[in-house]
C-alpha positions in Angstrom: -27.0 41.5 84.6 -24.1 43.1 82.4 -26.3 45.4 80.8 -27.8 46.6 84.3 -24.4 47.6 85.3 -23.3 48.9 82.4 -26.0 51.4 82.4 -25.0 52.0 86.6 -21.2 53.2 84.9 -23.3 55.3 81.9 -24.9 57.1 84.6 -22.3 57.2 86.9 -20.3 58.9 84.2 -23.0 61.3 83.0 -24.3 62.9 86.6 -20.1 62.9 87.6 -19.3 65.1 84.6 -23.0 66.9 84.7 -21.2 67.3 88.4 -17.6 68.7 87.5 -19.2 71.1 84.6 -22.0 72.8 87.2 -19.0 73.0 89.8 -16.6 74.7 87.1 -20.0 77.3 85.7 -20.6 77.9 89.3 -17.8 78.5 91.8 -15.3 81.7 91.0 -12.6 81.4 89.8 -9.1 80.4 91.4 -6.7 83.2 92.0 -3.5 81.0 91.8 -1.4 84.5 93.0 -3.8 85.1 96.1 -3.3 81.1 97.4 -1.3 80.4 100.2 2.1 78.3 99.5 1.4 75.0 100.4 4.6 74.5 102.5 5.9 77.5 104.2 9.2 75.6 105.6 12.0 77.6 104.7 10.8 80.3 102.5 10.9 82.8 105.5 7.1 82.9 105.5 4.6 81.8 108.5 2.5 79.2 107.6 -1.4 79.7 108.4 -4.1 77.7 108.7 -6.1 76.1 111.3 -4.3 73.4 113.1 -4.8 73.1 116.9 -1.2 72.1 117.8 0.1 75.4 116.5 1.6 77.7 119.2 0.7 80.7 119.8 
């Protein structure tokens, strides 16, 4: 029984960080300059996104 689920967390491991390093080859890159601040209160800038409560 302890050496069934210690192989379950092995392969857990393995296909989570086959996961990340497919994800990280894959997708482009992040441009950190071209990201929208995360809160806009107060720096004079409108925040955007896609909330339904936002007036128009």
């Amino acid at each position: 029984m302890i050496q069934s689920t210690k192989k379950y967390q092995v392969l857990f491991w393995v296909c989570l960080s086959s996961f990340l390093v497919w994800d990280t080859t894959v997708s482009p890159p992040v441009d950190l300059r071209n990201e929208p601040p995360l809160i806009a209160a107060g720096s004079g800038k409108p925040s955007s996104g896609g909330h339904c409560a936002v007036s128009k």
